[in-house]
N, C-alpha and C positions, 0 to 999 in steps of 0.2 A: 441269421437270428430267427429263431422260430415266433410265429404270431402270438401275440394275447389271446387268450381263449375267454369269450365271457360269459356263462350260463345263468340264464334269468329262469328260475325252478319255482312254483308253486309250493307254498307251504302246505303239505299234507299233515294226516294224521297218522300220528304214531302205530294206532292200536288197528291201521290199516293191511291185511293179508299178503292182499296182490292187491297190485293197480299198476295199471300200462300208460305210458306216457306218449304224447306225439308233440314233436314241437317241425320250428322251422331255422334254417341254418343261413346267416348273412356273412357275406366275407367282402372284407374291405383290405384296402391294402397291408394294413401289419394286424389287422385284429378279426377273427372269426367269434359272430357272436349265436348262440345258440337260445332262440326263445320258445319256452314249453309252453305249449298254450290250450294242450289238450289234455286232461286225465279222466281212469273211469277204470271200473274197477272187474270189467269185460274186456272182450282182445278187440282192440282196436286197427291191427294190422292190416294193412293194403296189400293188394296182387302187385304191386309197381315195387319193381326191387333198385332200380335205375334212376331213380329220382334223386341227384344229390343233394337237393335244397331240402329235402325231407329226413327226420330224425324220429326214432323210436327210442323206448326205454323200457324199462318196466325195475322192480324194487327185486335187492337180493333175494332168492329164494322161489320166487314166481317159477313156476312150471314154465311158462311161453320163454325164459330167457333163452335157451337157444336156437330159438324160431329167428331172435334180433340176428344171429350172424349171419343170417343171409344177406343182410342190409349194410349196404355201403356206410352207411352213418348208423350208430346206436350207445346204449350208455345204460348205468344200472345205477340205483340209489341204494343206499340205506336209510330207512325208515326209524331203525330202533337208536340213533343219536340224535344229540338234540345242541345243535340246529341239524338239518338232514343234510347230507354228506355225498355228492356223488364217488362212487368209487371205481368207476370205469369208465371209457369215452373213448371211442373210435368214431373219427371222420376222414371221409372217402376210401375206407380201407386200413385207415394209418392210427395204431392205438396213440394216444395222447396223453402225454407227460402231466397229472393233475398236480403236479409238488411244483412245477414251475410256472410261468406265465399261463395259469390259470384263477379265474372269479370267479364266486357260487354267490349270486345275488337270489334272495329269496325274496318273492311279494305275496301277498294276498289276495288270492282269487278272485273274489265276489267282490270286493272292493275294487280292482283293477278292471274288473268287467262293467261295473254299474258305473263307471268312472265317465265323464265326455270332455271333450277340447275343442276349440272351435279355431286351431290353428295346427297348422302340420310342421314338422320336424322332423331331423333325420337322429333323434336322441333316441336310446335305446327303448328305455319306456313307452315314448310314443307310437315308436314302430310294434313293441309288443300289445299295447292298447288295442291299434289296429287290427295286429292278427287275431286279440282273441275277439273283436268283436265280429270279425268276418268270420269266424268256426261256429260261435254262438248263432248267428243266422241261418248259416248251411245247415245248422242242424235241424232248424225248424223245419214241418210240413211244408208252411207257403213262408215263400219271401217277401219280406217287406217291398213294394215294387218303388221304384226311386220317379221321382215326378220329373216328365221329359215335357220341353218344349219344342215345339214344332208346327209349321207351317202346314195343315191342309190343302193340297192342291186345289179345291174347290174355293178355298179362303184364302189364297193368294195374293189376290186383288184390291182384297178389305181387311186395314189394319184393325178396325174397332173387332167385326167378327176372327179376327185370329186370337185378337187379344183377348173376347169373350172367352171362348175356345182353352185356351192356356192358362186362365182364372180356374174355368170349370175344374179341368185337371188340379189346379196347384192346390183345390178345396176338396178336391175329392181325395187326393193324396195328404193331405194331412187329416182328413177325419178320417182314413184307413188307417194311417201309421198310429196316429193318437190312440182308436179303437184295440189295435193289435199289442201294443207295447201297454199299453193299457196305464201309462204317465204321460205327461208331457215334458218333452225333453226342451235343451237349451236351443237348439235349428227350430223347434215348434214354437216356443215362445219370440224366440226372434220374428221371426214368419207371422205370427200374430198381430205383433208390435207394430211392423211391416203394413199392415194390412190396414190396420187400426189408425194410425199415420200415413197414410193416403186415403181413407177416405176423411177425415179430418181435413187433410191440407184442398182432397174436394171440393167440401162442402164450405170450407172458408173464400175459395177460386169463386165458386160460383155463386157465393152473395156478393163479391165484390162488383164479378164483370156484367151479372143478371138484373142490376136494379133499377135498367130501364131499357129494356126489350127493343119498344120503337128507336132509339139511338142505335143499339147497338145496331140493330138489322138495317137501318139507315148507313152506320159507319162500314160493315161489310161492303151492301150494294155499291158505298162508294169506290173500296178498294178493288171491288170486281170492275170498277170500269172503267176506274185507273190502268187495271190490265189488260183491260181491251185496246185501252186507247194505246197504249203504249206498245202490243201486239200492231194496233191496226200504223204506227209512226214507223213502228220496224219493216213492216212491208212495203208503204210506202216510202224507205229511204231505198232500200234495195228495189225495186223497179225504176230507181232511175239511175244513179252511177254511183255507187258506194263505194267510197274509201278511194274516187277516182280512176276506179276502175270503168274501162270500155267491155261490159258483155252483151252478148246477142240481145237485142233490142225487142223483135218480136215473140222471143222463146222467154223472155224476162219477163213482159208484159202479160204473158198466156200463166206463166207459173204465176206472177204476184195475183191475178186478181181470181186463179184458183183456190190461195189462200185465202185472201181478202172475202172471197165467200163464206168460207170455213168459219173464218172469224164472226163475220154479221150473223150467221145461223147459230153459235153461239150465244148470242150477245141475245139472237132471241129469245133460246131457251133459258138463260138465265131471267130478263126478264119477265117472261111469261111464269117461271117458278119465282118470283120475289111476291109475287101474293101470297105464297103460303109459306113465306119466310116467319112470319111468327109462330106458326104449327112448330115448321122445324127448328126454331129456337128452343120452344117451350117444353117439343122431343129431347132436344142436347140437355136442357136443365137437369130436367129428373132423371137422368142418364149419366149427368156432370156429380150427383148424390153419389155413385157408386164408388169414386175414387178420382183419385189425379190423373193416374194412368188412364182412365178411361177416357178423359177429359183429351188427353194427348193423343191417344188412338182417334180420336174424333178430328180434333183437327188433323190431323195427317190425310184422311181423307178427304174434308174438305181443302186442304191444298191437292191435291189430286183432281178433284172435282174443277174447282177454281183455273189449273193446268194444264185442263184437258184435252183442248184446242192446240194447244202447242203443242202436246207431244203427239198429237193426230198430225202437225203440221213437219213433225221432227221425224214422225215413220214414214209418212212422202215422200220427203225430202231423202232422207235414208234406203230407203226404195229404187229410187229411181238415179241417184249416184250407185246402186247396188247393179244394175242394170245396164249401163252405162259403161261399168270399167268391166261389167263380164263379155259385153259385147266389144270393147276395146279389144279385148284378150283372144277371144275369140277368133274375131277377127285377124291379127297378127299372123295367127296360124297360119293364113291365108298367103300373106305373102314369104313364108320359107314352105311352101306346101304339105302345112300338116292338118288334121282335123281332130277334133276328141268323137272316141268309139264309147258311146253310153254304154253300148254292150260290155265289153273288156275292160270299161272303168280305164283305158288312156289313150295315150296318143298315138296315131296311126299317119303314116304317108300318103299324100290326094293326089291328082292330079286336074286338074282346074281349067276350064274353058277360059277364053277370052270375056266372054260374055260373064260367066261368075267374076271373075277377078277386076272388070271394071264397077260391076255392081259392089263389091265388097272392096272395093278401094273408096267410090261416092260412101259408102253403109260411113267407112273408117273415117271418113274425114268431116260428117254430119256430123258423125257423134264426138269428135275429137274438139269438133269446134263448139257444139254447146257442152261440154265436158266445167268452162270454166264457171258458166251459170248456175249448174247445177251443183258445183261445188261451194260457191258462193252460200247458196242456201243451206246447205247441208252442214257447214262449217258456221254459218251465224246458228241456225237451231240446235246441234249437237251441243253448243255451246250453252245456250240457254236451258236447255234440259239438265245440262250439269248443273246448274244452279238450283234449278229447282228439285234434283234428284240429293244435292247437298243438305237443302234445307228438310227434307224428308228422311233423310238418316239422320240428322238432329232429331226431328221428332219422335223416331223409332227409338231412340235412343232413352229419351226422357220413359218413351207410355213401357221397355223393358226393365225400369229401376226398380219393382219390383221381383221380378224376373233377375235380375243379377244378384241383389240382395239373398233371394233363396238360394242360389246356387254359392254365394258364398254359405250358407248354412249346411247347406247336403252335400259339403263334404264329407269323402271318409274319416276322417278327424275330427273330435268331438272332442269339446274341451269341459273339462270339470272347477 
């Protein structure tokens, strides 16, 4: 059974000469749909003769009609009935039956161009929406540029500054698009809205949490030392035998109060920074004015800030289990006599003295035996970073909601 053919044509004018058509060609499994989405009443024809998704035309009578037969796909109209009439069609070479399983759907140009959706579908209208609004761009001088999010490598580290960063752009992309389309479309007005309602739900945030600085900067310092103590209760359960395990005694004592250091040096600089904890409140406030989002980039730093002892504690530990089982590895080689060649990037056959092989048997069984201690540690802080690395993709999460909001708007689909 031969497919539906379905031709979505532009209403032209009658009183029109010549005009050359370009549309584009969809095939699905029983129905090949044909949408024109370009006319002009100059030769619009391409060097690309190979293109099957590509379709030309032009009206009975035109001069260029038999330029179309070089073209895998092409088709001719009639102008002078009324409604207009395709009267030819070949695709991929094969003329096509217009008296059977074929539809001539007419729309209106400028109407279907000025048209927006703010939902996508695979209906035929919508798909030709689409195409004519991507030909109507390509044809302009400059493109409208699409507003891209992204991390600076220098801004890596600081969500407030990325998120600064990605505001700048999201306003600088819409007073372009606004300036250029010279209206404001339905993704702009969204976007606006967007904008408008966060800093609203802001500025509500921070009359609530702001109405007594001394408290608040009081209930902070308290939770900061809540997580000291609680850093400093973790160190001291593992320095002595956690979870009833037996590990190396002097190797356990040497890494806890490595850490235990870490921690108290901490614990200073936080408190030697809580004097100028109301600066930096009164910094957040009028920062907290800007939006929600911004409010939420802030904390995420300050849990960063607040963390930061433990993940110094979590790349030590990380470190030195890293060091550990290369040297385990390493070693082994030792006893089936092989070595790694830096040079050659592999492994190469030794042959080994006495003297190497007892030295590299003590090396194996050093590091074999404090292997469990240092896994200990590595295993309770990997852990605890996960949690804190959790509650830091929640916040990422919240200060991106306007950031997702837009990009549900800037899609290719624009709804009317």
């Amino acid at each position: 059974m031969p497919p539906t053919i379905k031709i979505l044509l532009p209403s032209l004018q009658n009183n029109l000469k010549e005009v050359m058509l370009k549309g584009f060609i969809k095939r699905d499994e029983n129905t090949i749909t044909v949408f024109i989405t370009t006319f002009s009443n100059q030769n619009i024809l391409e060097g690309c003769l190979n293109n099957p998704n590509i379709i030309y035309g032009c009206n009975i009578g035109n001069r260029s009609r038999n330029k179309l037969r070089r073209y895998q796909s092409n088709f001719t109209v009639n102008l002078d009935t009324d409604p207009i009439t395709v009267t030819s069609l070949v695709i991929d070479c094969q003329i096509q039956n217009l008296k059977e399983n074929c539809i001539v759907m007419l729309y209106e140009y400028q109407k279907m161009k000025k048209s927006e959706t703010i939902s996508s579908s695979d209906v035929c209208f919508s798909t030709l929406q689409n195409l004519i609004h991507k030909d109507s761009e390509s044809t302009n001088d400059e493109l409208l540029p699409e507003v891209q999010f992204q991390s600076s490598s220098f801004l890596g580290s600081c969500m407030f500054a990325q998120h600064v960063y990605n505001y700048f752009n999201l306003l600088k992309w819409l007073l372009h698009t606004v300036k250029k389309k010279e209206k404001i479309t339905i993704k702009q007005r969204n976007l606006m809205l967007a904008i408008v309602g966060d800093i609203i739900l802001g500025y509500l945030t921070v009359e609530l949490l702001m109405f007594d600085k001394k408290y608040l900067g009081t209930l902070i310092l308290g939770m900061l030392e809540k997580l000291v103590n609680l850093m400093y209760s973790l160190l001291k359960w593992l320095m002595g035998a956690p979870a009833g395990l037996k590990l190396n005694n002097a190797f356990n004592k040497m890494l806890g109060k490595f850490f235990l250091y870490h921690v108290e040096l901490w614990w200073l600089f936080l408190d030697v920074s809580s004097d100028k904890l109301d600066i930096i409140l009164s910094v957040c406030q009028y920062l907290g004015y800007l939006g929600f989002t911004f409010q939420a980039a802030i904390i995420s730093d300050m849990i960063c800030m607040a963390t930061f002892h433990s993940y110094c504690i979590y790349i030590y530990a990380a470190r030195l289990f890293n060091i550990q089982i290369s040297g385990l590895i390493a070693l082994l080689r030792l006893f089936v006599g092989r070595k790694y060649n830096p040079l050659r990037g592999g492994i190469d056959s030794c042959e080994y003295t006495n003297q190497q092989l007892f030295v590299g048997t003590v090396a194996f069984t050093i590091l074999l035996l404090l292997l469990p201690t240092t896994l200990m540690y590595y295993i309770v802080f990997t852990a605890n970073i996960i949690i804190v690395l959790a509650i830091f993709i929640i916040k990422n999460h919240i200060c991106y909601t306007n950031n997702a909001i837009l990009c549900t708007c800037t899609m290719d689909n624009k709804v009317s």
